[in-house]
N, C-alpha and C positions, 0 to 999 in steps of 0.2 A: 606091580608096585602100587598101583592105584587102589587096591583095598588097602594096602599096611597105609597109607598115607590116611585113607579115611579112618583108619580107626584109629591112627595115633590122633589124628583132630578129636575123636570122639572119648577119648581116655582125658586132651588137654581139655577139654570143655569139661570134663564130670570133675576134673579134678581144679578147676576154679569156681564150680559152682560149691564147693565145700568148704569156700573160703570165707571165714567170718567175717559177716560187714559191720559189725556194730562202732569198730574204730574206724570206719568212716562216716556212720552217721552222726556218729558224739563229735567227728571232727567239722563237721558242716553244721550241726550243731554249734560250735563253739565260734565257729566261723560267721555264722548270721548273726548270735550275740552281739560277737564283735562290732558288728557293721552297724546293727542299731544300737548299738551306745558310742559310735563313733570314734573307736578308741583309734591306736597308729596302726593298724593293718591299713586304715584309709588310704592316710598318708605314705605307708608304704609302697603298697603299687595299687594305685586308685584303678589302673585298667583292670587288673587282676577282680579285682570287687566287682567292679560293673558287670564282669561275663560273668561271675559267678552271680549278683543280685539277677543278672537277667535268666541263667541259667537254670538257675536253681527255680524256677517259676513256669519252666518246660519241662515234659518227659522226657525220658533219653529212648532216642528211638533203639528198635528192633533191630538188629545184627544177623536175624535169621534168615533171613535173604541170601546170603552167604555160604547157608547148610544145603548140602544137594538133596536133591529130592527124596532120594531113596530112606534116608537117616531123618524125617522130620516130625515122622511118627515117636519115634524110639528116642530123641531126644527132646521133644517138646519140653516138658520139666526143666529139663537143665537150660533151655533156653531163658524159659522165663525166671529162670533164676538171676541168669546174669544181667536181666534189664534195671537187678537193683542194684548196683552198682551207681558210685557217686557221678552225676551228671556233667561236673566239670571235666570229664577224661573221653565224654562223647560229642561229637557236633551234630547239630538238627540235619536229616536229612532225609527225612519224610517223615510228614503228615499224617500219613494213616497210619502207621508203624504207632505211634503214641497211644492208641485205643487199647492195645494189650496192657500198660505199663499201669501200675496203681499209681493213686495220685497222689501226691508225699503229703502229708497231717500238719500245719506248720500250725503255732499257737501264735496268740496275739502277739506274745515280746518275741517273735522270730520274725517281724514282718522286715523286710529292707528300707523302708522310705519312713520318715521320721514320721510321728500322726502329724497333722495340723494344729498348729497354734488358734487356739480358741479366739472367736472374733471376739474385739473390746465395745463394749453395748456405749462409748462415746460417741455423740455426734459431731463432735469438734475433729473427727480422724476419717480418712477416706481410707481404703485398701486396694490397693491394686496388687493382684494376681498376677505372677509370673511362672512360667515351668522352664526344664529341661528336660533331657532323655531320661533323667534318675530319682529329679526331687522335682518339687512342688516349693515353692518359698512363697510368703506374702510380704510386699513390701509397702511400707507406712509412711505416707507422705503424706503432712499438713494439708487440711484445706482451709480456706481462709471464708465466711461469710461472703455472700456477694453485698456490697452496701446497694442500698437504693442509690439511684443516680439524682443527683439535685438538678432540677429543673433547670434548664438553661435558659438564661435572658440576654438577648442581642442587645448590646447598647447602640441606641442610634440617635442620631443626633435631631435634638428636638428642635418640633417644627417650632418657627416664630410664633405669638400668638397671633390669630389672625385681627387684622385691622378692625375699628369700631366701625361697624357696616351706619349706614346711612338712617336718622330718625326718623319717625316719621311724621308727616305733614299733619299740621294741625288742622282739622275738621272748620271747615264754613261752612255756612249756608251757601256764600256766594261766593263766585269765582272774579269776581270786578275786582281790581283794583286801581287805586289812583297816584301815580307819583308826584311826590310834594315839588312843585316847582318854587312857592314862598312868595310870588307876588300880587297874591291876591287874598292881604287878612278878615282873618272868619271865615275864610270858604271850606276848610275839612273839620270846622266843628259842627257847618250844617247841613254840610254832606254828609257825616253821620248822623246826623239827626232825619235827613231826607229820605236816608237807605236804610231806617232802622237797625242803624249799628251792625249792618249784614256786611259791609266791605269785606274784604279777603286781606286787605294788609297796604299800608305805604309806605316808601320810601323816597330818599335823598340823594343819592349816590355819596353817600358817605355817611360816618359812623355815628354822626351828633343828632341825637333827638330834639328838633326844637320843639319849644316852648306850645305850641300851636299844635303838632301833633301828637303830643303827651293829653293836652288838654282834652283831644279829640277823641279819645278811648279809641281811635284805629290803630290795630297791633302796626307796629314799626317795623321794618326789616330793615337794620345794616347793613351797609356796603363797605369792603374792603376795595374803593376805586381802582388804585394804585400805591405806589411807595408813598405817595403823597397822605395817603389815610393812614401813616403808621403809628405817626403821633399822638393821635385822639382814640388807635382803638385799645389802649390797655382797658378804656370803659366799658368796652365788649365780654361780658361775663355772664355767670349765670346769675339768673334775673333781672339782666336788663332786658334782655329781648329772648325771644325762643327759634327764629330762623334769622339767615345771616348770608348774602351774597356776596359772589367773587368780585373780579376786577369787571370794569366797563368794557366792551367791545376787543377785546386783546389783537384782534383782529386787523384793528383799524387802525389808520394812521390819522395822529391826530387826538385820539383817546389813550389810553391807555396799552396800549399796541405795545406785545413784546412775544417774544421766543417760548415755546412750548416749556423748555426747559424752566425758565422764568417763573413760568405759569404756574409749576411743578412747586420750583423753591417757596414762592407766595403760599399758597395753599398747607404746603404743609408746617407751614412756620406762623400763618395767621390764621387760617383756618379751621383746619385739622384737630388744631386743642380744644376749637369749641364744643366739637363732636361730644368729647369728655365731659360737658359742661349741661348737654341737653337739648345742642341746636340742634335743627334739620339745614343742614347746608345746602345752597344752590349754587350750580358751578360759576365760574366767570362766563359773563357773558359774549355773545359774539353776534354780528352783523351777518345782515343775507346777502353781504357781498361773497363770491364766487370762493373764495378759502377762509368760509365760515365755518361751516359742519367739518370739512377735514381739518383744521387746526384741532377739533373738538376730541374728535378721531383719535387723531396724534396725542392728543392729552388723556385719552383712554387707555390708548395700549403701551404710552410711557409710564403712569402711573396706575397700577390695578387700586394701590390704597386709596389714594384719591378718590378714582371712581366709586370704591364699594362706598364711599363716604357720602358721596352726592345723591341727594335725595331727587333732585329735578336738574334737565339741565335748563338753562337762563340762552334767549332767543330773540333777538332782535328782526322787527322786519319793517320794511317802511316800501312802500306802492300804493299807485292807484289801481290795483289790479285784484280785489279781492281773491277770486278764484286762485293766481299765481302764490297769493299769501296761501291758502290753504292747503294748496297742493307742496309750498316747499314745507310746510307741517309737516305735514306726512313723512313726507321724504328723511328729513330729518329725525323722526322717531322711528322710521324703520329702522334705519341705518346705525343711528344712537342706542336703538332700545333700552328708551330711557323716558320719562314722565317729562313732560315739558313745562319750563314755565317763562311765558311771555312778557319780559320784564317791559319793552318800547314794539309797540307798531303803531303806525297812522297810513290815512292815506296824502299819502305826501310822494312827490316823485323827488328822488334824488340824483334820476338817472342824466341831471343836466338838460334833458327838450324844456324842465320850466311847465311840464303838465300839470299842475297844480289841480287839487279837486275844491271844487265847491263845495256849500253846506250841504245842498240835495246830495251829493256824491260823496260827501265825508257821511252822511248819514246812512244811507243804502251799504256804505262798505263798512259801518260798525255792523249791522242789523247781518249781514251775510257772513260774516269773521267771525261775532259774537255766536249767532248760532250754531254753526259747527262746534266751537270748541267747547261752550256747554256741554254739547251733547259727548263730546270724548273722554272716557276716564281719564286719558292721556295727560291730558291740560290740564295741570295743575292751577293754573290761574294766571289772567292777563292784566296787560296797564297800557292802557289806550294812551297815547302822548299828548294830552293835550290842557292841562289841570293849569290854565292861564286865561285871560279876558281876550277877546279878539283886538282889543285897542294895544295888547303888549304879548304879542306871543315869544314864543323862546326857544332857540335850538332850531334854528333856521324853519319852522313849520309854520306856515300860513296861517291867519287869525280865524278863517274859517273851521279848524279843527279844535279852536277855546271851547270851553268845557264850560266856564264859568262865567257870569255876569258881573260888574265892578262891585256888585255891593255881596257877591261872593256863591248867590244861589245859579239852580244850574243852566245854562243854554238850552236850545229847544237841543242841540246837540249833545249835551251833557245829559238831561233827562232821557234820549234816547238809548245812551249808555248803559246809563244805571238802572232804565225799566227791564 
């Protein structure tokens, strides 16, 4: 039975290879048409298209794997006949089997995947690329300019402006100065005449220039005493004078003695405007009693405007101890770092023993005080207390320390001053 079986195989093989294929290739033909012009086969069974778009792009393999060995000679031919047969009736199921099969001719309009849509030469259009297993699309979605970003600015809240800083002191020759005590007339119109108009400046303790020290061509400084000066100083302006002192002694009881806060309100309510005007201010002054320099202190780090306004700070000192005067100097410009100006010293003891100094010992401690402070950029300029006759001294200081003679010229003590 086993040859009539081979040979009926070999009768059914010869008798399909004689089977015309041309109505299947016109029909796969008509079939790829289809697909690239997208008509309803698509739609109709879209799975059907894709085996066949995928198919139709492979060979169909070799089936002669199948023929026994003896018959592979004698039907070779008819083998390769039936591998043309339409691909959609075979499955891939080997690889090398495809090398016998010719490779199907397909023309441009037979291709399955639609061509590409031609890029648009706009720049205003981005493209993005998209696939699937069958097609290719390009999808067109706006792009927008990027703008420039506008600089960004932080609002912040602006600084005050800062306070009118402190003017500066007006150039002498000399650093003397004499405070006008008034009871001894013609004595500062021939003290400038004596000192060749070199003095550093006098003052009252208050805002009224008299008549005398006008005449004298010695620059004036006003005093702002206390509330009691408030009266007389709307006078205080520009061009009356060009420097201007605080309160007296704020320190002391008995003067002008008040609360730091006080000190605050004062200065910048009669002060302060002068700055505006062209003064060089000098603070209130204060005693070298024991809460001298920290009252002063306290009046620095309560008020910054103040200070930056003060050009020197104003120092009181009274002993018969020269060296002690010069060492709380220091002390207090370390501390202060600040330009000092020596509005009262003598030697005079206030310390109650009644040590009072002689003329030889008010003299020795002008000559020892004076010299130092010369020589200190520091010192701005001082005012020895003593601008009175020794027959009527004033302000509790012995007559020993008078400056001046009745008929107004100076003491051997006065002239030691001013040499």
């Amino acid at each position: 039975m086993a040859p009539f079986t081979a040979l009926s195989t070999l009768v059914a093989l010869a008798l399909l290879a004689v089977v015309p294929a041309p109505a299947v290739s016109a029909h796969a033909l008509a079939e790829r048409s289809d697909v690239h012009h997208g008509l309803v086969l698509r739609a109709a069974d879209h799975s059907a298209l894709a085996r066949r778009a995928t198919k139709s792009k492979k060979k169909c393999p070799n089936r002669a794997g199948t023929t026994p060995p003896s018959l592979v000679s004698a039907t070779s031919a008819t083998v390769s006949t039936t591998t043309s047969l339409s691909t959609s009736t075979h499955p891939t199921t080997s690889s090398s089997a495809t090398n016998d099969a010719p490779k199907p001719t397909a023309s441009p309009a037979t291709h399955d995947s639609p061509q590409p849509k031609p890029k648009p030469t706009t720049t205003s259009k981005a493209f993005i690329s998209t696939s699937t297993s069958t097609t290719t699309t390009e999808k067109e979605t706006p792009t927008t300019e990027k703008e420039t970003p506008k600089p960004t600015t932080v609002k912040t809240t602006p600084k005050p402006k800062p306070t009118a800083t402190s003017r500066p002191i007006p150039a002498r020759s000399s650093k003397i100065g004499l405070p006008f005590v008034g009871n001894v007339p013609g004595a500062f119109t021939k003290a400038a005449k004596a000192t060749n108009h070199k003095l550093f400046a006098t003052y009252n303790w208050g805002p009224n220039k008299l008549d005398e020290v006008a005449n004298s061509g010695i620059p004036f400084i006003p005093m702002f005493w206390g509330e009691k000066s408030a009266d007389d100083w709307s006078q205080v302006k520009r061009g009356y004078a060009t420097m201007a002192l605080g309160c007296n002694e704020v320190n002391q009881p008995g003067q002008s003695e008040m609360s730091v806060s006080e000190g605050i309100r004062i200065w910048r309510k009669y002060l302060a405007p002068l700055s505006d005007q062209g003064y060089t201010l000098f603070s209130h002054s204060t005693s070298n009693a024991q809460d001298g320099i920290p009252w002063m202190e306290d009046f620095r780090d309560q008020c910054d405007d103040c200070w930056k306004q003060t050009a020197a700070v104003a120092i009181h000192y009274y002993s018969n101890n020269a060296q002690g005067m010069i060492d709380y100097l220091v002390d207090a410009h370390n501390r202060l770092q600040k330009p000092l100006i020596i509005t009262e010293f003598g030697c005079v003891d206030f310390s109650g023993k009644n040590q009072q100094c002689n003329e030889g010992e008010v003299e020795a401690f002008i000559k020892t005080t004076t010299s130092f402070m010369d020589k200190q950029s520091w010192v701005v300029a001082y005012f020895y207390f003593g601008s009175f006759t020794a027959s009527d001294p004033s302000g509790g200081v012995p007559g020993s320390s008078a400056l001046f003679n009745n008929d107004g010229t100076f003491t051997d003590v006065g002239r030691v001053y001013v040499s």
